[in-house]
ZAMARGU-4260 file (C-alpha; in steps of 0.2 Angstrom, whole numbers, plus 5000, padded with zeros to 4 digits):
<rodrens>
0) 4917/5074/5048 | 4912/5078/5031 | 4893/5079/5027 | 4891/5062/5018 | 4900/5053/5030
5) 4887/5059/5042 | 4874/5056/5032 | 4879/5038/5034 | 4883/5036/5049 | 4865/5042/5055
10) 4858/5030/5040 | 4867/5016/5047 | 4864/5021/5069 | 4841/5023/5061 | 4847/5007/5054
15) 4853/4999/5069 | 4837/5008/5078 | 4825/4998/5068 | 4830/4982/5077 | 4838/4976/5061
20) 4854/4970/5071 | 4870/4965/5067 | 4866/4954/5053 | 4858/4965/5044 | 4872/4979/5045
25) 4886/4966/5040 | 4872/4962/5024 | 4871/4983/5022 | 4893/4984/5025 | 4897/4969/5014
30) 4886/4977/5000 | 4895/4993/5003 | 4912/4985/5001 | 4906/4977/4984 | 4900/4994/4976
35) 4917/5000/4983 | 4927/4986/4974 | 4919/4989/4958 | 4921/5006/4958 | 4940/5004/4961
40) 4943/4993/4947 | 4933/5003/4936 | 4947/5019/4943 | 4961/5007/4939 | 4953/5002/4922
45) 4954/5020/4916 | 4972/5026/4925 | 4975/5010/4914 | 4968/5019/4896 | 4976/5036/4900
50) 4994/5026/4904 | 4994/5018/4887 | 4985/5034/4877 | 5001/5042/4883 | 5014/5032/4881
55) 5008/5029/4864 | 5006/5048/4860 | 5026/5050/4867 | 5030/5038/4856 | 5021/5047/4840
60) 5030/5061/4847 | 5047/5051/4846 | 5045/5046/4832 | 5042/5063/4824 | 5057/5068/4831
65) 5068/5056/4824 | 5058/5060/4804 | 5063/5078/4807 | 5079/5074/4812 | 5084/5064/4800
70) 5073/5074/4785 | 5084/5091/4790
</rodrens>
């Protein structure tokens, strides 16, 4: 198990510990979840950005292929 994931397991068993019950871990998950959510998008959104920066720099590239082409 790796080091964070521990570190958040024993966050979430002291939570448990304090009497905070269920609720109060499906509060502490679902806000978990959120966070995760956006930082997903926010992943997607710049895989997004780098697609088009290279399709549009393959197509430059074509381009210049086809100008040399024709120039020589």
């Amino acid at each position: 198990m790796s080091e964070s994931l521990q570190e958040g397991q024993s966050a979430l068993e002291g939570y448990l510990l304090k009497g905070r019950g269920e609720q109060g871990v499906k509060k502490y998950l679902a806000i978990i979840l959120d966070a995760s959510a956006v930082l997903l998008e926010i992943v997607m959104d710049v895989c997004q950005i780098r697609e088009r920066k290279l399709n549009k720099r393959k197509q430059i590239e074509e381009s210049l292929k086809t100008v040399t082409r024709d120039w020589k």
